[in-house]
C-alpha positions in Angstrom: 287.7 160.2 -13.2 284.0 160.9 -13.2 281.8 161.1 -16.6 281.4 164.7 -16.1 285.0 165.3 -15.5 286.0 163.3 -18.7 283.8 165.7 -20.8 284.7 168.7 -19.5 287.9 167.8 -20.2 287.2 166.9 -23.7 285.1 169.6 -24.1 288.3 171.8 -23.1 290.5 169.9 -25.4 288.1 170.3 -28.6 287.6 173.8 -27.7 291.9 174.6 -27.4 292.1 172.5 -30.7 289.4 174.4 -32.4 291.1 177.8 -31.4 294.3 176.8 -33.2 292.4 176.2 -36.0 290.7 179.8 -35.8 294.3 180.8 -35.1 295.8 179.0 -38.3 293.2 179.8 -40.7 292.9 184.0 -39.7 296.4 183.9 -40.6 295.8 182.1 -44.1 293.1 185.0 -44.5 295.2 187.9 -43.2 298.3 186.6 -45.8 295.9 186.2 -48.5 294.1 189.5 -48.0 298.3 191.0 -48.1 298.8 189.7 -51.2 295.2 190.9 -52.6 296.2 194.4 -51.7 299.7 194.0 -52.7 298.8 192.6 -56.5 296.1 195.7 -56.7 298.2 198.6 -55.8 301.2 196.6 -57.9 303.3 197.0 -55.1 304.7 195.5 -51.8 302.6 196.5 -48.6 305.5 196.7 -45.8 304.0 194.9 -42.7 305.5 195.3 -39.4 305.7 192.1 -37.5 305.1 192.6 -33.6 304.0 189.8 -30.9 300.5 189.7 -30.3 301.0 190.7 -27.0 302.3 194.4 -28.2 299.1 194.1 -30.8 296.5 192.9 -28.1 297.2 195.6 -25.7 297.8 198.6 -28.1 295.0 201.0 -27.0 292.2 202.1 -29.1 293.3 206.3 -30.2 289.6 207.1 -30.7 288.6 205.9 -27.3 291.4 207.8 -25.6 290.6 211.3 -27.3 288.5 213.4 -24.6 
């Protein structure tokens, strides 16, 4: 394995490391945002749990109106 290879590969591994980071802490922050809603209205906030894959390809309504 070449130099170069090695630090693309590294490069690849920090950069898929680092997005499960990004990925653990949004969810820390969306939970914690919940909560801050929930404790000013003084009560639950029901949340609807899809996969992301449902989420990431729901389609924008604004962009579809003519």
């Amino acid at each position: 394995m070449s130099a170069t290879s090695s630090t693309c590969a590294s490069a690849a591994r920090v950069a898929a490391l680092q997005a499960e980071v990004n990925e653990v802490q949004a969810t820390r922050d969306y939970f914690v945002a919940l909560a801050q809603l929930e404790r000013a209205l003084g009560r639950p906030v029901p949340v609807v749990q899809r996969p992301i894959e449902q989420v990431a390809v729901a389609p924008n309504k604004k962009e579809a109106q003519p």
